[in-house]
MIGU-941632 format. One record per residue (C-alpha): residue number from 1; residue in three letters; chain; x, y, z. Coordinates in Angstrom, 2 decimals, padded with zeros to 5 digits. Layout:
BEGIN
r num NUM	residu ala	chaine A	x X	y Y	z Z
...
This chain:
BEGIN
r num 1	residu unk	chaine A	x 096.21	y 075.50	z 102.41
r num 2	residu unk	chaine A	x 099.11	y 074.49	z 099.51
r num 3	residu unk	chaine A	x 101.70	y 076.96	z 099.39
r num 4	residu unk	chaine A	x 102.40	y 079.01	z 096.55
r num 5	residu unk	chaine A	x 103.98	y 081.20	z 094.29
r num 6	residu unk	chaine A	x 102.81	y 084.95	z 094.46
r num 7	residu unk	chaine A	x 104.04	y 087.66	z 091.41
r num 8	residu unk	chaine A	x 103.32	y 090.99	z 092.18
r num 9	residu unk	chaine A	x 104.77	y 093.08	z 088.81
r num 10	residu unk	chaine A	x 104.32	y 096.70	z 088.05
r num 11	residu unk	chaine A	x 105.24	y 100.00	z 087.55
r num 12	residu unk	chaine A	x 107.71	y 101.86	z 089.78
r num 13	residu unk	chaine A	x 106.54	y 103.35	z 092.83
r num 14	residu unk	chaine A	x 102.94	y 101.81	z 092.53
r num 15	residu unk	chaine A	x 103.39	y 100.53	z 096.05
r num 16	residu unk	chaine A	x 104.41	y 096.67	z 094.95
r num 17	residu unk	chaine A	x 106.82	y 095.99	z 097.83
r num 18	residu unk	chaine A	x 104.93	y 097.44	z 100.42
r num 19	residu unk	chaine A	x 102.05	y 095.25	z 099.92
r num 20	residu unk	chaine A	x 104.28	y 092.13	z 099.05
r num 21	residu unk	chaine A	x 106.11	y 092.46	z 102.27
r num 22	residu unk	chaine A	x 102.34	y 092.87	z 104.40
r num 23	residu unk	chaine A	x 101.24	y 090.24	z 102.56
r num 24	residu unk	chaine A	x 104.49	y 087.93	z 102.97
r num 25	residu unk	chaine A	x 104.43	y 088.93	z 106.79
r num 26	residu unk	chaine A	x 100.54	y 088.11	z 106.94
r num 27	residu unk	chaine A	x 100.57	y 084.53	z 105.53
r num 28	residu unk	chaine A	x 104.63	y 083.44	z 107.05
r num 29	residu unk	chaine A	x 105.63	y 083.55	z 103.45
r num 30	residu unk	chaine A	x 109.72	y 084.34	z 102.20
r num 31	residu unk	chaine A	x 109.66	y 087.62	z 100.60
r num 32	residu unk	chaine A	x 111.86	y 089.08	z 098.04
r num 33	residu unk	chaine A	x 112.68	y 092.73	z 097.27
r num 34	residu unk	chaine A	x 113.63	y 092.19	z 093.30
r num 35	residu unk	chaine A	x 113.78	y 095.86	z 092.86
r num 36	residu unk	chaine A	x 116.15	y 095.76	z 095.54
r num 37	residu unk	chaine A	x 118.65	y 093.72	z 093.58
r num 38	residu unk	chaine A	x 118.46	y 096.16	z 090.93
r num 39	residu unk	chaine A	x 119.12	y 099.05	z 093.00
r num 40	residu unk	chaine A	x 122.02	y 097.21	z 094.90
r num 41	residu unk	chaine A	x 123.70	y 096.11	z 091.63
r num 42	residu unk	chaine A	x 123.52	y 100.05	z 090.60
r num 43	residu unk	chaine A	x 125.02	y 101.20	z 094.16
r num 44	residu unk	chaine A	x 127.67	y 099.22	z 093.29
r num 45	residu unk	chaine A	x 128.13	y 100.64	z 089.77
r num 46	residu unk	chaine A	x 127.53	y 104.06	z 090.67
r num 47	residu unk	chaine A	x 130.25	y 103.61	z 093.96
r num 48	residu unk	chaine A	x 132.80	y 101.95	z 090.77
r num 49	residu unk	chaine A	x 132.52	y 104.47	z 088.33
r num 50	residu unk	chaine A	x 131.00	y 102.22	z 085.63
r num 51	residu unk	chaine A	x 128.56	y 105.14	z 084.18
r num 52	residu unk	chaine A	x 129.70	y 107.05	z 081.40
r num 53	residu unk	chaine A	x 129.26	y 110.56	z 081.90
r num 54	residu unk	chaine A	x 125.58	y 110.53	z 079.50
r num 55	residu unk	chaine A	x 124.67	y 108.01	z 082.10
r num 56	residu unk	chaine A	x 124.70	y 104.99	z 080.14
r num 57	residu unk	chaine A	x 126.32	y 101.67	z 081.82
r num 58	residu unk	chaine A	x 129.86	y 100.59	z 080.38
r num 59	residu unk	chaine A	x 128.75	y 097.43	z 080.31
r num 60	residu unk	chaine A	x 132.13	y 095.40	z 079.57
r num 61	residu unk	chaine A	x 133.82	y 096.87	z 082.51
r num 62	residu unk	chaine A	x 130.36	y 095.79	z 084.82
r num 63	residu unk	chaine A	x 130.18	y 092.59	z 083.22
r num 64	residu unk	chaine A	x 133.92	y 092.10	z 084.56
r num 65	residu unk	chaine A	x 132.48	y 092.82	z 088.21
r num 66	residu unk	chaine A	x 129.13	y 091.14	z 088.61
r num 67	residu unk	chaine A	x 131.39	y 088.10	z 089.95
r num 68	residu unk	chaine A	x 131.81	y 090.77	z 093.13
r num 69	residu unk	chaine A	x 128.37	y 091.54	z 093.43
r num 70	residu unk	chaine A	x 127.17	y 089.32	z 096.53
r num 71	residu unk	chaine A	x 122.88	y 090.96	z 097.41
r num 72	residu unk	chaine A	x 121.59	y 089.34	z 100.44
r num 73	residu unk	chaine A	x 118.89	y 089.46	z 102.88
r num 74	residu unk	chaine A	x 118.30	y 089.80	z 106.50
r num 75	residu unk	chaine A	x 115.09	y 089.89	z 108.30
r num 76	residu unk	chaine A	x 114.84	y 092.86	z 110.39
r num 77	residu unk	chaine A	x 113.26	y 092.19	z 113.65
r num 78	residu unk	chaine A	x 112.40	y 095.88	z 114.44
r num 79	residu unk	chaine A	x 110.92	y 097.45	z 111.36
r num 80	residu unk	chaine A	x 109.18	y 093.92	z 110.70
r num 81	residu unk	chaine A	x 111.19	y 093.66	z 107.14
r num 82	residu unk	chaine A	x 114.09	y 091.86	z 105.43
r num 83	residu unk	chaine A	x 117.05	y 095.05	z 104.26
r num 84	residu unk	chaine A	x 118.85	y 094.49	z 101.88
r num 85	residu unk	chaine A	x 122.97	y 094.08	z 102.13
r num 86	residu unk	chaine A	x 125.74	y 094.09	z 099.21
r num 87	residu unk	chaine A	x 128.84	y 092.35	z 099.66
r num 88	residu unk	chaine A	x 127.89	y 092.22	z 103.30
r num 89	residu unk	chaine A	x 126.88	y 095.83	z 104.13
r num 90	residu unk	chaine A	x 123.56	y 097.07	z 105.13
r num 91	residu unk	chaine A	x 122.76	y 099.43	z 101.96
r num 92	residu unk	chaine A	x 119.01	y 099.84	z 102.44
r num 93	residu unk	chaine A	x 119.14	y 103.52	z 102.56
r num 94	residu unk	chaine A	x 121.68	y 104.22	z 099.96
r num 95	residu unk	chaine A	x 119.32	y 102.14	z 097.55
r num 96	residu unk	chaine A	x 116.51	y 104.54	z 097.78
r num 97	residu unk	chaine A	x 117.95	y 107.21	z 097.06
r num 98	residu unk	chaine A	x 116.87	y 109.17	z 093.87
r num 99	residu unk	chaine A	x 120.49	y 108.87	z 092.41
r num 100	residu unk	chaine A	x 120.12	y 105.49	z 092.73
r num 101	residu unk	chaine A	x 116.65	y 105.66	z 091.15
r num 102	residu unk	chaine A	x 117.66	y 107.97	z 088.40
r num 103	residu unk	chaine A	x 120.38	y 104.89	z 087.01
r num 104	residu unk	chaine A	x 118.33	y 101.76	z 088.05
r num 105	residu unk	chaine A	x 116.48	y 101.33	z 084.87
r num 106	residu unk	chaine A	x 119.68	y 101.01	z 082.71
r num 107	residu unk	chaine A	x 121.28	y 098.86	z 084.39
r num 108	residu unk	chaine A	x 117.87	y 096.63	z 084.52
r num 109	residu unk	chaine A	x 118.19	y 096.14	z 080.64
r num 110	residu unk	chaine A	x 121.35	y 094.96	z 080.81
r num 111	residu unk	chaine A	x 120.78	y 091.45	z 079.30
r num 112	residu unk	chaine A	x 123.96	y 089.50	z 081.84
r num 113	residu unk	chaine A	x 122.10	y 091.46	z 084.57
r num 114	residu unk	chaine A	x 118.85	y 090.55	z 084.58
r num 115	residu unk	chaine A	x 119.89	y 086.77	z 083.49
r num 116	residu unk	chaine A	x 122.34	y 086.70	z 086.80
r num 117	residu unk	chaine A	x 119.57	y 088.29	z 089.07
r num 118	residu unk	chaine A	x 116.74	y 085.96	z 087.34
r num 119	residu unk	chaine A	x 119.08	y 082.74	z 088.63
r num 120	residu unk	chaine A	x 119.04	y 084.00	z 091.61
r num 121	residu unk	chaine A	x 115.81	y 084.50	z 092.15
r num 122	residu unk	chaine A	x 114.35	y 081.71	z 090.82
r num 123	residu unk	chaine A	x 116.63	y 079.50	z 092.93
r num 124	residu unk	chaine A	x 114.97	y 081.48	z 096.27
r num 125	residu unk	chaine A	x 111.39	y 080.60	z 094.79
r num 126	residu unk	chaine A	x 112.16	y 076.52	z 094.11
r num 127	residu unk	chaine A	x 109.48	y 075.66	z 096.97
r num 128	residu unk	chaine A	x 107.01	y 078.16	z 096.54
r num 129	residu unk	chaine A	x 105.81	y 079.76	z 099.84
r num 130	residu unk	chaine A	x 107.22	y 082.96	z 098.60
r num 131	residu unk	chaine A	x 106.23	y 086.54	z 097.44
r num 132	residu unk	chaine A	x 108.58	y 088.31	z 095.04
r num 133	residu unk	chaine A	x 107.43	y 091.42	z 093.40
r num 134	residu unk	chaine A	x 109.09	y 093.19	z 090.03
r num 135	residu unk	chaine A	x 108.74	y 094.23	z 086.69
r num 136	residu unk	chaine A	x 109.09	y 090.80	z 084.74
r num 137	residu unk	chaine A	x 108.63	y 088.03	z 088.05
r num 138	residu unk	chaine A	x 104.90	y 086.61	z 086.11
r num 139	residu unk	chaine A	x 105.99	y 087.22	z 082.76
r num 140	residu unk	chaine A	x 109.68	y 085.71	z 083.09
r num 141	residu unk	chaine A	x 110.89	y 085.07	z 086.35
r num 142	residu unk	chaine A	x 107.45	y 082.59	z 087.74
r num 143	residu unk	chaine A	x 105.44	y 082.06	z 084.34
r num 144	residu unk	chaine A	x 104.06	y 079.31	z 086.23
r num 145	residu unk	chaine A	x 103.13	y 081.29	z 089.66
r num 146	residu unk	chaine A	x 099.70	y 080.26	z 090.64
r num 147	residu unk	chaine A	x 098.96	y 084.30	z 091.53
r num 148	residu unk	chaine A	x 100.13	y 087.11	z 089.98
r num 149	residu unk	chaine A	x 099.03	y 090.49	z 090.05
r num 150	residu unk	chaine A	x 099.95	y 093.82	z 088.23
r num 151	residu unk	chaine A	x 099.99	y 096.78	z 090.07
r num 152	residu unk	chaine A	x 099.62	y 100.37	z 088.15
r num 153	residu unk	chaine A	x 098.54	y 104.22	z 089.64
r num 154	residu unk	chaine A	x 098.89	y 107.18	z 087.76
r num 155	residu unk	chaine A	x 102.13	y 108.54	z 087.14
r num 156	residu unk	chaine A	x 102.06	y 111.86	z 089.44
r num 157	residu unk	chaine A	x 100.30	y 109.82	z 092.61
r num 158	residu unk	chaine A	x 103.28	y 107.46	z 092.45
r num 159	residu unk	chaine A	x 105.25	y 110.69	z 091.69
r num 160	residu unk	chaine A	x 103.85	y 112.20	z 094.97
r num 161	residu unk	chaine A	x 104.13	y 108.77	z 097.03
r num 162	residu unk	chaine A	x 108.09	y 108.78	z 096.32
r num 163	residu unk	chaine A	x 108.24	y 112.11	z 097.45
r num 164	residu unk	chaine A	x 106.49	y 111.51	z 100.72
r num 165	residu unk	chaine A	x 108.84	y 108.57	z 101.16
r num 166	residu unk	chaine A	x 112.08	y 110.52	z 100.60
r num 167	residu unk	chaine A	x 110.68	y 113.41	z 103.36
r num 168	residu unk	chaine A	x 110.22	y 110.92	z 105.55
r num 169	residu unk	chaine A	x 113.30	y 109.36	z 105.47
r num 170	residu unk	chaine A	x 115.09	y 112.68	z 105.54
r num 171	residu unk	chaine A	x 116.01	y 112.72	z 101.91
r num 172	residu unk	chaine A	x 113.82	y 115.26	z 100.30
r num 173	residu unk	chaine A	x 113.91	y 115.98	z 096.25
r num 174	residu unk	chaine A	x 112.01	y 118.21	z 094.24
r num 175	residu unk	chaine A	x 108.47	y 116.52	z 093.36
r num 176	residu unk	chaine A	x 109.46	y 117.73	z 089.34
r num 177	residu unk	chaine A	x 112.20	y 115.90	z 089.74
r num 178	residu unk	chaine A	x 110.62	y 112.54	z 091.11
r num 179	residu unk	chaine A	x 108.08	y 112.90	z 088.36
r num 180	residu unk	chaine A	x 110.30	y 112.89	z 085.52
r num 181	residu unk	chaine A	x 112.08	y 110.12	z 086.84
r num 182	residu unk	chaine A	x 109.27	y 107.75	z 087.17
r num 183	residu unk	chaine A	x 107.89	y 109.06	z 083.68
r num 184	residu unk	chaine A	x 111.55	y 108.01	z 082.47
r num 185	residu unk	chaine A	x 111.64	y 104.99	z 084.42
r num 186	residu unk	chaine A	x 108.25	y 103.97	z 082.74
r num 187	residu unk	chaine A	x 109.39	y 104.42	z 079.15
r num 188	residu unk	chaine A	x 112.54	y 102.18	z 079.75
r num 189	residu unk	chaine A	x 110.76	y 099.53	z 081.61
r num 190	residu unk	chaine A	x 108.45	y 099.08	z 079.23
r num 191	residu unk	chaine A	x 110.68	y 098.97	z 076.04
r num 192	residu unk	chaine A	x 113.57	y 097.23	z 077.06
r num 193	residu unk	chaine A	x 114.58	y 094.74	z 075.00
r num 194	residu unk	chaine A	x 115.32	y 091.96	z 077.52
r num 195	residu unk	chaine A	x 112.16	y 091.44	z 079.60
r num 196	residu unk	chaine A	x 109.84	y 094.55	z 079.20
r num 197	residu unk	chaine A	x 107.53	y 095.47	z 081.56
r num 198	residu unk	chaine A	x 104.12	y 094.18	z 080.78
r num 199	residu unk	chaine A	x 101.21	y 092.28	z 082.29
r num 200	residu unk	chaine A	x 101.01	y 088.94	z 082.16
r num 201	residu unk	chaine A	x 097.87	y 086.91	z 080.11
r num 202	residu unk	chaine A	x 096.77	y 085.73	z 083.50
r num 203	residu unk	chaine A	x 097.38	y 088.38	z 085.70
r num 204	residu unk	chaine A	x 095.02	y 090.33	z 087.68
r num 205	residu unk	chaine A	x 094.94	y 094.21	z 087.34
r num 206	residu unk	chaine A	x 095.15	y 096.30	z 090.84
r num 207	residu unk	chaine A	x 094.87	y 099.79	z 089.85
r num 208	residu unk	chaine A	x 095.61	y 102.04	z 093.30
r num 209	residu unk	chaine A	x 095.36	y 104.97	z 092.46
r num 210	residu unk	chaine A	x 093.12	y 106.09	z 095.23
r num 211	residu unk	chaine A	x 093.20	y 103.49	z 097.81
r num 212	residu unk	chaine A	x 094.64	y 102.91	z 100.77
r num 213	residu unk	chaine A	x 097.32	y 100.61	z 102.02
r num 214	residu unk	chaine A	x 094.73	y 099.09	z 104.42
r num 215	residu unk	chaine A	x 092.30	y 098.75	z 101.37
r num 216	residu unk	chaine A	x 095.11	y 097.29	z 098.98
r num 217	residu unk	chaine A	x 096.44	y 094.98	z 101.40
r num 218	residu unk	chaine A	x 092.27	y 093.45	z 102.07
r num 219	residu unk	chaine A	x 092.35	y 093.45	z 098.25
r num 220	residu unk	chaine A	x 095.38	y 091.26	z 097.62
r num 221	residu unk	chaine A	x 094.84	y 088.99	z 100.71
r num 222	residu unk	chaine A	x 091.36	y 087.61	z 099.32
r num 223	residu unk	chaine A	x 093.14	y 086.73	z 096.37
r num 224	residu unk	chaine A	x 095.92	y 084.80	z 098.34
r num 225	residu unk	chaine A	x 092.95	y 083.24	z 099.89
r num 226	residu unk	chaine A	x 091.01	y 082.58	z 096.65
r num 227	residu unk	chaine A	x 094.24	y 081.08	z 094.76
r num 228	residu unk	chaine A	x 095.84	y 078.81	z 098.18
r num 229	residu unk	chaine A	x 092.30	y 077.24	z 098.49
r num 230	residu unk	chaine A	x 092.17	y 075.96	z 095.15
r num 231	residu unk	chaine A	x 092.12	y 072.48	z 094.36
């Protein structure tokens, strides 16, 4: 089968990077966490004071530090997936948390943001073979990926999956809470001025709302299958 490029965009929380990372794993494909970059660049901005106090980024004083902003990624032999590290340190954690969550979105507009972070990962993707998923990687990132999907679920199951993820990992938040952030998080992503969230013309719709991982992961694989085999 050819290799290829995979897009998997959507809304936050819809369960994007849990089935790129099954599928990358699946088919010996590079994955790549875009979200992750977000949520690294924000650690950083959140850890050097470069929020004003309504929570909007000063964005001369970040624009001054993205040349210290180094977001790699190491595969992770135990938990099967690659974590993410800034400037060298293991941050995976830190990412995920809701503080982290509650800023991502503004910094994601930032126009020298997403353009450094869009280099980037269009220089991983140069040989296909890879999954990335994110908000704009079929629209703006891989226009000319041979698969992309778009991922949606209702706003308080995604609500209720982040809140089963933070338990787990021993960082509980209110569920009221998580909900208004991803109903916030929506509203940005979807009318920011540099790269808005939005399906792509030729991507297919996975609405999973009431499936489960096992069923989305079948789902997307036939797909994979469908698009590699094709001539």
């Amino acid at each position: 089968m050819k290799k290829i490029t995979i897009a998997i965009d959507g809304y936050s929380s819809c369960g994007k990077s849990t089935m790129a990372k099954d599928l990358a794993r699946r088919i010996g494909y590079v994955y790549v966490d875009t979200g992750a970059m977000y949520r690294a660049v924000t650690l950083y901005a959140l850890r050097n004071g470069l929020f004003a106090e309504d929570g909007s980024v000063l964005t001369e004083q970040l624009e001054k530090h993205m040349g210290n902003i180094n977001i790699t990624f190491q595969f992770n032999p135990e938990t099967q997936k690659p974590d993410t590290y800034l400037n060298g340190e293991l941050v995976e954690k830190e990412i995920r948390s809701l503080e982290v969550s509650n800023h991502v979105s503004p910094i994601a507009a930032v126009p020298f943001v997403r353009t450094a972070m869009v280099a980037q990962q269009q220089a991983m993707g140069q040989e296909g073979g890879i999954v990335m998923d994110g908000r704009d990687i079929g629209t703006t990132v891989f226009p000319q990926a041979e698969l992309k999907i778009f991922v949606t679920a209702s706003a308080e199951v995604r609500a209720q999956r982040r809140y089963d993820e933070l338990v787990s990992k021993g960082m509980p938040e209110p569920y009221e809470d998580i909900l208004k952030n991803v109903e916030e998080r929506d509203y940005i992503d979807t009318h920011r001025e540099v790269s808005p969230l939005r399906q792509a013309d030729d991507a297919l719709l996975l609405d999973n709302s009431h499936m489960t991982i096992p069923e989305q992961n079948e789902w997307v694989m036939a797909r994979y299958l469908e698009r590699a085999s094709e001539d």
